[in-house]
C-alpha positions in Angstrom: 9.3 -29.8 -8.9 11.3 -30.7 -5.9 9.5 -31.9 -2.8 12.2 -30.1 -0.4 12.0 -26.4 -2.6 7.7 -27.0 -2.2 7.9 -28.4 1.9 10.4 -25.3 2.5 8.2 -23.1 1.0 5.1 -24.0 3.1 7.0 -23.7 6.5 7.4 -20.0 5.2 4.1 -19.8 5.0 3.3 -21.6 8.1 6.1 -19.2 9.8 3.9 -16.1 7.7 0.3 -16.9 8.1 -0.6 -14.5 10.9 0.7 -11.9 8.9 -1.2 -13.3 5.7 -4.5 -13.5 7.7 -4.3 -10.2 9.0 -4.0 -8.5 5.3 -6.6 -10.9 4.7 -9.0 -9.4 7.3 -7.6 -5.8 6.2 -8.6 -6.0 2.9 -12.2 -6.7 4.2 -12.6 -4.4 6.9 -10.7 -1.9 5.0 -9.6 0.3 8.3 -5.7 1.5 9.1 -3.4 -1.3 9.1 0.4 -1.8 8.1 2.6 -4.4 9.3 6.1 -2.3 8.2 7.0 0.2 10.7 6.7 3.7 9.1 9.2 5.3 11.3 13.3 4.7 11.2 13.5 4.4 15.0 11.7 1.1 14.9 14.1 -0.9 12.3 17.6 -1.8 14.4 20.1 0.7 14.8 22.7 -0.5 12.9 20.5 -1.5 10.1 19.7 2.3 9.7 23.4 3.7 10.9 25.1 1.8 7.8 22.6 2.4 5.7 24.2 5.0 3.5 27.4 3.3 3.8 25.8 0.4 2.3 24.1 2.1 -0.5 27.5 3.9 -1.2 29.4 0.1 -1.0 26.9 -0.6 -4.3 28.1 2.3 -6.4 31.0 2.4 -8.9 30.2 -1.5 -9.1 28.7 -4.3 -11.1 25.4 -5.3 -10.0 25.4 -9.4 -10.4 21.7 -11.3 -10.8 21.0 -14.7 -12.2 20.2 -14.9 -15.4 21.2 -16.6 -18.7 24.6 -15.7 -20.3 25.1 -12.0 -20.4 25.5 -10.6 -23.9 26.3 -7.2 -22.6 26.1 -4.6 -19.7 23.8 -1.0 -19.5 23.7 1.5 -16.4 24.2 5.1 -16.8 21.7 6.2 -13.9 22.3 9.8 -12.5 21.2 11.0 -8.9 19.0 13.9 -9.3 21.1 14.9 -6.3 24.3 15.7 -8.7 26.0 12.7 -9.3 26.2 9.7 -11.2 26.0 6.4 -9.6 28.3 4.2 -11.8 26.5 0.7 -11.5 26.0 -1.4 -14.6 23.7 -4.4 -15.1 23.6 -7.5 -17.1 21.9 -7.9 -20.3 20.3 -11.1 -21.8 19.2 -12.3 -24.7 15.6 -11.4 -24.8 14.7 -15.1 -26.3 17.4 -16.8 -24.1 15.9 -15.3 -21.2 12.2 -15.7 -21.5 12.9 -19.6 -22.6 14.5 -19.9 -19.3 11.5 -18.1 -17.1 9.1 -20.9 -19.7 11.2 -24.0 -18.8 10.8 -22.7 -14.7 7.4 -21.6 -15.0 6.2 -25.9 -14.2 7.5 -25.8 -11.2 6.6 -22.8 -10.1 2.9 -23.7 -10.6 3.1 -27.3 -9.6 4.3 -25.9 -6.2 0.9 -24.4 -5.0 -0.6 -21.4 -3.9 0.4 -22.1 -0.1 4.3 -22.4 -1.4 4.4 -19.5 -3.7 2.1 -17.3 -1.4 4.7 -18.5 1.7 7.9 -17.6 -0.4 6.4 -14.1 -1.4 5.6 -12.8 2.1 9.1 -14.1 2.8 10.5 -11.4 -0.1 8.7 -8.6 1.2 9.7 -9.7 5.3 13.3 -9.4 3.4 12.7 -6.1 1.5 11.0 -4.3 4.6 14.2 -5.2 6.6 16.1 -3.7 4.1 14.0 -0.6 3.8 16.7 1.8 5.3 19.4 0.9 2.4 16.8 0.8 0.4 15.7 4.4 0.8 18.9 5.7 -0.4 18.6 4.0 -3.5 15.4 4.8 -4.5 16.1 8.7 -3.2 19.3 9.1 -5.7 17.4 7.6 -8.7 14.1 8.9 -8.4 14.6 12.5 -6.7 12.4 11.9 -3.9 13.8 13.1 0.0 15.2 10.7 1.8 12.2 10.2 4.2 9.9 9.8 1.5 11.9 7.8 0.2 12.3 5.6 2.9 8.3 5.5 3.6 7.0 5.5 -0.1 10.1 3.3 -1.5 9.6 1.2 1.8 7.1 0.1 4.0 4.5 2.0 2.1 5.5 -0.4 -1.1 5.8 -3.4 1.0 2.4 -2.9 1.8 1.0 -2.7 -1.5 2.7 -6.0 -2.1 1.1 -7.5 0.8 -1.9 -6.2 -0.1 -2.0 -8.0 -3.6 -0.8 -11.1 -1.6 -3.8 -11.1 0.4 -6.0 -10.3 -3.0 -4.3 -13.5 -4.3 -4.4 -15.4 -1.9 -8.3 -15.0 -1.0 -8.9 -15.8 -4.7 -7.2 -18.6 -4.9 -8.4 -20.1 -1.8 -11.8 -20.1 -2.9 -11.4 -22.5 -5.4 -11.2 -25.4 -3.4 -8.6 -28.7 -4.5 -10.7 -31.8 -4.9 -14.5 -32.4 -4.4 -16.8 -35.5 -4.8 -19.8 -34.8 -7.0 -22.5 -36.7 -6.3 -25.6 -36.1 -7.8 -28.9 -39.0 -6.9 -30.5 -40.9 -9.9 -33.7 -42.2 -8.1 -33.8 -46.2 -8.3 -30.7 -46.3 -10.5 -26.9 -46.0 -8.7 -26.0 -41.9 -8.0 -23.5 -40.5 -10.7 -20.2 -40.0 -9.4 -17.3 -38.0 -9.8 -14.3 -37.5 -8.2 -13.0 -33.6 -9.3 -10.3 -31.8 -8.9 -9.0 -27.7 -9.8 -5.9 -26.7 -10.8 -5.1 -22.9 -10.2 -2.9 -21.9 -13.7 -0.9 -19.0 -14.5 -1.5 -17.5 -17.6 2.3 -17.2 -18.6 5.2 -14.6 -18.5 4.5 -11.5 -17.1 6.0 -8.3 -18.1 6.2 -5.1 -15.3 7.4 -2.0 -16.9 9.1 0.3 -13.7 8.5 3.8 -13.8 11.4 6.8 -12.6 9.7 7.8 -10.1 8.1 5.7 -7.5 10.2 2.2 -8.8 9.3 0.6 -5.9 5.6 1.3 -5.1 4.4 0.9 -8.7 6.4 -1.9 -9.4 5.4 -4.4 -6.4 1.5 -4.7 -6.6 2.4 -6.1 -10.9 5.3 -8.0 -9.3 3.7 -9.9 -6.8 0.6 -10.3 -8.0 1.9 -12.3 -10.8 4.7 -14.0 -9.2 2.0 -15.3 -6.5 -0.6 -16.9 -8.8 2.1 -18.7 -10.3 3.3 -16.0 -13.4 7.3 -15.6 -13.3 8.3 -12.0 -13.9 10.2 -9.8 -16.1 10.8 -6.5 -14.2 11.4 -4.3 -16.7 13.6 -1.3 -15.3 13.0 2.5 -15.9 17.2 3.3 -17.4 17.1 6.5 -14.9 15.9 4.2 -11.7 17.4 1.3 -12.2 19.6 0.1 -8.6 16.3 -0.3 -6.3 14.0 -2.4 -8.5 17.7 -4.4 -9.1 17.7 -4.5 -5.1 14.6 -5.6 -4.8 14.9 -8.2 -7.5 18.7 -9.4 -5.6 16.3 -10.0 -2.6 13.6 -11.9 -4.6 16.4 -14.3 -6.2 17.9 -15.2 -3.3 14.7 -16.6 -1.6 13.7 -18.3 -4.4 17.4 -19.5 -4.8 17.5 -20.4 -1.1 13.9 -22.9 -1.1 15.6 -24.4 -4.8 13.5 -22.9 -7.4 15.1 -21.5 -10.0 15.8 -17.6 -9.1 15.3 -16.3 -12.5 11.5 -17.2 -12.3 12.0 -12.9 -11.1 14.3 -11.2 -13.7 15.4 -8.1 -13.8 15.8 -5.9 -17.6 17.6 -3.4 -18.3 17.4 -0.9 -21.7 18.5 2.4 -22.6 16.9 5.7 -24.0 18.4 4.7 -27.8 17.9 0.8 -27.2 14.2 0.8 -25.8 12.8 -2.9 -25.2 9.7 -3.1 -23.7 7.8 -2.7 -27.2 9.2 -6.1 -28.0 8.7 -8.1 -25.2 4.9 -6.8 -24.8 4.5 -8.5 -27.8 6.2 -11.2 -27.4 3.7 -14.2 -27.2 4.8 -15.8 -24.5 4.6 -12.8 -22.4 0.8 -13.2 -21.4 0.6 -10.4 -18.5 2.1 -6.6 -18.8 1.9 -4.1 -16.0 2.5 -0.5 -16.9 3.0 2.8 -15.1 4.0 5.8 -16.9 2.5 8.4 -20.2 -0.8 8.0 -21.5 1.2 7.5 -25.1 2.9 4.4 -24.8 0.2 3.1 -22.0 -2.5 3.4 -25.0 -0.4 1.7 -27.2 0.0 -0.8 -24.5 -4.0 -1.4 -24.7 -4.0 -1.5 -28.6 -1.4 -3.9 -29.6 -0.5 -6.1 -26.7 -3.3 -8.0 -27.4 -1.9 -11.7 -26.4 -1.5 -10.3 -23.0 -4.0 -8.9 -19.9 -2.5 -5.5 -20.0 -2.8 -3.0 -16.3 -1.8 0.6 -17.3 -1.9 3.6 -14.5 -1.1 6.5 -17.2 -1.7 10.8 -17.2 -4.4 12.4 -15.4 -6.2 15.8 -14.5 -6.0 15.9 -10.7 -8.3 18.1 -9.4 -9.8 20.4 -6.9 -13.1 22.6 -6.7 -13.2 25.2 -4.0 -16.7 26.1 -3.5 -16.5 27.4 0.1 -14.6 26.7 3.5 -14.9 27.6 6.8 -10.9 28.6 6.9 -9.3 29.5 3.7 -5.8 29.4 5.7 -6.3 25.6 6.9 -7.3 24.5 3.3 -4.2 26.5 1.8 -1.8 25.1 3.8 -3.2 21.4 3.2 -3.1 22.2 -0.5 0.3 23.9 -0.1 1.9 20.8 1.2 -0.1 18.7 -1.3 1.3 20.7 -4.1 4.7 20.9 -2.4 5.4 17.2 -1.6 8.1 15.8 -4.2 7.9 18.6 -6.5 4.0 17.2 -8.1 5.9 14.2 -9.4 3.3 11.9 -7.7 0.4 10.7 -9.8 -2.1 11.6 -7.2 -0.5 14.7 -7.1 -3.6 18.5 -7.8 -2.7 20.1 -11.1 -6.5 21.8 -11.8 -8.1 24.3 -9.0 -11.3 25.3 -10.1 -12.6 28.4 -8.2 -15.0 30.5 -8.8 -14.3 33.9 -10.5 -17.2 35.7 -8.4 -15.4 34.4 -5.5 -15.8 32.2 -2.3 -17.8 32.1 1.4 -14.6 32.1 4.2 -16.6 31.5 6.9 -19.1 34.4 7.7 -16.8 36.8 5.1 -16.3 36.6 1.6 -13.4 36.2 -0.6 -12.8 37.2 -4.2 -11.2 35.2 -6.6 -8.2 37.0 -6.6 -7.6 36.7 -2.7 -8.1 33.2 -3.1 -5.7 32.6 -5.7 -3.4 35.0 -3.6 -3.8 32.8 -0.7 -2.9 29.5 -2.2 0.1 30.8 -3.5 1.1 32.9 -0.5 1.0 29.5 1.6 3.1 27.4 -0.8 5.7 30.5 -0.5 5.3 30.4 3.8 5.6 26.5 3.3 8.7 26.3 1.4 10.4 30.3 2.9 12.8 27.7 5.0 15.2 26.0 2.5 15.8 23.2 4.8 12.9 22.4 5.4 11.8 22.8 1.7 14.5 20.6 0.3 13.2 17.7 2.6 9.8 17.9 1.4 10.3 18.7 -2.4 13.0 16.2 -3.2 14.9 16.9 -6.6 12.6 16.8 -9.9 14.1 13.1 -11.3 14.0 14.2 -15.1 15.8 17.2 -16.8 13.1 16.9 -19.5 10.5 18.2 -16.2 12.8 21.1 -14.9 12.8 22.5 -18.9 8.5 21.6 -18.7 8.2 24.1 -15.5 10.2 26.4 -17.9 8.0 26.5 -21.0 4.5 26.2 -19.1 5.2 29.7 -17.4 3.7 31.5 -20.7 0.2 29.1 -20.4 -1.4 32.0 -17.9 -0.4 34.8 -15.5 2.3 33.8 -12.8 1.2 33.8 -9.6 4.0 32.3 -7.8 7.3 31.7 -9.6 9.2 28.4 -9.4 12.7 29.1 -8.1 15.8 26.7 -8.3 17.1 26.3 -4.5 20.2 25.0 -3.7 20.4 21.6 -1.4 22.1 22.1 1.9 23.7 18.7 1.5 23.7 17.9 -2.3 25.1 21.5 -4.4 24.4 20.3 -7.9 20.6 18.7 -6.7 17.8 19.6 -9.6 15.4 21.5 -7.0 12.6 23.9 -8.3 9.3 25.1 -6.2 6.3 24.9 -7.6 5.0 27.5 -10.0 1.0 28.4 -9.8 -0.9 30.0 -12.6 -4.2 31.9 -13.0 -5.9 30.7 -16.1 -9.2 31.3 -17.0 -12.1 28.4 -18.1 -12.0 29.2 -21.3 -8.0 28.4 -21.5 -8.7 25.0 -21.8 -5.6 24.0 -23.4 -3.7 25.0 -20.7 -5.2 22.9 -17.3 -6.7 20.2 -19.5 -2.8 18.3 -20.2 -0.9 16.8 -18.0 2.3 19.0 -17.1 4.1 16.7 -14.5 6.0 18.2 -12.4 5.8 21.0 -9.7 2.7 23.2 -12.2 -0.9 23.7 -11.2 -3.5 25.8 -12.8 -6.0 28.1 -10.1 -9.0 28.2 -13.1 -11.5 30.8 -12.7 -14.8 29.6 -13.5 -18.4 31.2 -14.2 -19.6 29.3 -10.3 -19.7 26.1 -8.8 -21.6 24.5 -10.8 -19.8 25.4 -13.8 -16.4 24.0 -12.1 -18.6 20.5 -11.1 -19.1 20.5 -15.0 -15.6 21.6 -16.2 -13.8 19.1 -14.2 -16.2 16.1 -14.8 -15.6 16.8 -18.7 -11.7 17.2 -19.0 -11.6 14.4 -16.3 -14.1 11.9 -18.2 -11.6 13.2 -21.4 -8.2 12.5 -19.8 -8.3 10.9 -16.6 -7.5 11.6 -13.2 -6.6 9.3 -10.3 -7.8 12.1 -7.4 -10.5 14.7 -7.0 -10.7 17.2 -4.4 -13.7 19.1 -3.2 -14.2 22.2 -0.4 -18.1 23.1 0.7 -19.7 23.7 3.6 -22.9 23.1 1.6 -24.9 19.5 1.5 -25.9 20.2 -1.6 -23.0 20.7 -3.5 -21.3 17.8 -1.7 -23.7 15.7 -3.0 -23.6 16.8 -6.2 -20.0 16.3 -6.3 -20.0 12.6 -4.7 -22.2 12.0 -7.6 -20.0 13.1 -10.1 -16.3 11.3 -8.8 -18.9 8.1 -9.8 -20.3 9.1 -12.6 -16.4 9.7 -13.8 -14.9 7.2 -11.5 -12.3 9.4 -9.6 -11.4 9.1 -5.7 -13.4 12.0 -4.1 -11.6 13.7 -0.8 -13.8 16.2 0.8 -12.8 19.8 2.9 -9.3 18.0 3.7 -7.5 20.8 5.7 -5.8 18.7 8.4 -2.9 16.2 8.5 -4.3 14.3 5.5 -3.4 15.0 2.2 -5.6 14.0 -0.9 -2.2 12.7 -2.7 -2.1 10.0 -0.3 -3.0 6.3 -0.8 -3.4 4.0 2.2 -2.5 0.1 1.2 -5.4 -2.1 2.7 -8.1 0.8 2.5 -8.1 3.1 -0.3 -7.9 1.4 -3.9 -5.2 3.2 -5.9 -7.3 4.3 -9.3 -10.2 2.6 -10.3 -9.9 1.7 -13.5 -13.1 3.2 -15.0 -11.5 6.5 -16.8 -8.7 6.9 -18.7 -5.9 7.1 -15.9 -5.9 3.5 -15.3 -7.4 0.7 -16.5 -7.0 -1.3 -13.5 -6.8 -0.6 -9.8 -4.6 -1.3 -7.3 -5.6 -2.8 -5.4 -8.9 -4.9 -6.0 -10.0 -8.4 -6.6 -9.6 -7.8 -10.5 -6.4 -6.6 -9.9 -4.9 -10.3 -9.2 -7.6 -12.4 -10.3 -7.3 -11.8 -14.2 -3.5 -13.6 -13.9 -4.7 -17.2 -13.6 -7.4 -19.5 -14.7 -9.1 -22.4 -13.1 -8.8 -26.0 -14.8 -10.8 -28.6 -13.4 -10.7 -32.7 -14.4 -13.2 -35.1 -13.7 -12.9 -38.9 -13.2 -15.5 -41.5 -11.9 -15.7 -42.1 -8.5 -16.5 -44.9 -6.7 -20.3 -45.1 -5.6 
């Protein structure tokens, strides 16, 4: 390891630490806190001005990262907006490259927490300055409107990576470097030893990108690893390839800059007929894999990687049980938007509304089930009646294979609301379909109790509350589910609900009707998953999280008495 790449890296971290210390104290307090501005008019004006023109500068061209000899090139991405984006990407040899990420994994480790900590935060201070470029890329490969984009594929991502860098960092500061153990023998001399630790990265680690957030869900594997000494195969979605390339472009050069070799972060890219992340899951040298993406090839994932500490978020049954409010019109239109926002391509995102087929207290009135079911869907339709405005909130649905899912899923129950295709003021050939909202009844089990990603939810009418606390405990304990929502002016049945999102481990949001949304996950406060059904066998972010990618090793020698 070079002295200068290791002494350059710590005045990063010197130049960071306020930053780091602050996460540090985040994490703990677990309050509101982000150091990324989530608003354009606080990055520089000619940073956001040439934004698109430098998003558009990358298309039609080849994107160059370090890497071993290329043995051939891949890149067919498409924007969900209507047009394709023309980049190619190297390919390696899968052996050439991991032996190269093996040979510069010794100097990566030698160099210290303090150095690899330092040269991360300086990454993500990179990546948040490039947030506005950025955005465009992760909008035109992922579907998601451009203000998502730039929040969730941004700032909102950065901070998840500085999250797991203050995870890492805590954890590896508690195991201090040298100690002098000392332990009294009466009469006779004391026994001494002079110890030290030694904080050691398990080995390669794998993160598989997913289409449609491949910034958010790619950062918390990527840095977690890459700060407790792992170097990092970022295995690329084919349909969202350019921003996780960006991100790794930014990660290269730092490392490149402070002398260690940049490939220590690699970037992969497959196609649909050539598929490689089954091989290099298995690959014994790849000792970590991080996964987000179907419960199929997650489980398989779990079963067969078995030389590797595997973190999977798959498929879940997000949920909601309305049991009473005190305004059905507030809860609508927070459900509306939460149904709305990026066309229910978010994993967080309600697919199961459980409501009561005798009806529901509004207030001092009552409400059927019907005029419930009525409302929901007449507030999606009020929400999204402006196309504009629609079109900024639902994005473009990133997959052909989920526009033709809305299509087939209309015969699982009675419509009430149809999914329309709307036409994008800016982008004419954009994929763009509202949501579509069925009435199923508890017994049509097969129909809410599968995952149908995409803009599709299910209002389910159930025999009473008690019987939708039950329902939605049993598909959830059966397939998962990352959120939980619940509406009750009643103790009682609050209770009884805060019992079950434990008994099932599942994020509970109660009577949200204002300006938060229970698709929403903070950084620094609310722990993405938990890890204890079968959505995700891991959380993002907790101490587990990081602390499963290195081990301890001590040595001993006499001391002097």
């Amino acid at each position: 390891m070079s002295t200068t790449a290791r002494a350059a890296a710590l005045e990063l971290f010197e130049h960071h630490r306020g930053t780091l210390e602050r996460a540090v104290q985040a994490i703990s307090e677990r309050g509101y806190w982000s150091p990324f501005p989530e608003s354009l008019k606080q990055y520089p004006e000619e940073a956001v001005k040439g934004a698109q023109a430098a998003f558009e500068a990358l298309l039609g061209q080849h994107f160059a990262l370090v890497g071993p000899e290329s043995v051939g090139r891949a890149g067919a991405e498409r924007s969900p907006y209507g047009f394709d984006l023309n980049v190619s990407y190297d390919q390696y040899d899968a052996d050439a490259l991991l032996s190269r990420q093996q040979a510069a994994l010794p100097a990566w480790r030698d160099a210290g927490p303090k150095a690899r900590v330092g040269a991360c935060l300086e990454i993500l201070q990179r990546l948040n300055a490039l947030s506005p470029t950025l955005a465009h890329a992760v909008m035109h490969t992922s579907g998601q409107a451009y203000m998502m984009a730039f929040q969730a594929g941004g700032p909102h991502a950065q901070d998840r990576g500085l999250e797991v860098l203050a995870y890492a960092w805590r954890a590896m500061a508690e195991v201090p470097e040298a100690a002098r153990w000392t332990k009294p023998q009466g009469k006779q001399d004391p026994l001494v030893l002079d110890k030290r630790w030694h904080i050691v990265p398990r080995g390669l680690s794998l993160v598989i990108a997913c289409s449609t957030f491949p910034t958010w869900n790619t950062y918390p594997g990527l840095f977690a690893s890459l700060a407790t000494g792992n170097p990092v195969l970022v295995k690329a979605h084919p349909g969202s390839i350019l921003p996780v390339a960006m991100s790794v472009k930014v990660a290269q050069d730092v490392l490149a800059e402070l002398g260690f070799d940049p490939a220590l972060v690699s970037l992969v890219v497959d196609t649909p007929e050539a598929p490689v992340s089954q091989r290099l899951a298995l690959d014994p040298r790849v000792k970590l894999v991080d996964f987000t993406g179907s419960s199929a090839f997650g489980n398989w994932l779990e079963d067969n990687a078995r030389q590797a500490q595997v973190f999977t978020e798959k498929a879940g049954i997000n949920s909601v049980i309305i049991d009473s409010v005190r305004d059905i019109k507030a809860v609508a239109r927070n459900l509306a938007f939460s149904l709305s926002l990026y066309s229910g391509q978010m994993c967080t995102t309600t697919q199961a509304i459980y409501v009561p087929r005798g009806g529901i207290r509004n207030g001092d009135e009552s409400l059927s089930f019907d005029e419930v079911a009525q409302t929901l869907a007449g507030a999606v339709k009020s929400f999204l009646a402006d196309n504009e405005r629609a079109c900024a909130v639902i994005g473009a649905i990133q997959s052909e294979a989920t526009a033709l899912r809305i299509q087939d899923c209309r015969q699982l129950g009675e419509v009430l609301l149809d999914s329309e295709a709307r036409e994008h003021p800016q982008f004419p050939g954009a994929r763009i379909h509202t949501p579509l909202l069925l009435k199923v009844d508890a017994a049509d089990r097969e129909a809410y109790s599968e995952e149908r990603f995409g803009p599709i939810a299910f209002v389910i009418a159930t025999d009473d509350t008690a019987h939708s606390l039950r329902l939605a405990g049993e598909v959830i304990a059966e397939k998962g589910a990352l959120t939980l929502g619940v509406y009750s002016t009643d103790e009682a049945v609050l209770d009884r609900a805060e019992g079950l999102s434990q008994d099932v481990a599942v994020a509970l949001s109660v009577n949200f009707d204002g300006g938060v949304f229970v698709n929403q996950s903070a950084a620094f406060s609310d722990f993405h998953a938990s890890g204890g059904n079968p959505a995700a066998n891991a959380s993002i972010t907790d101490g587990a999280f990081v602390s499963r990618r290195f081990v301890t090793v001590q040595s001993r020698r006499h001391g002097a008495a």
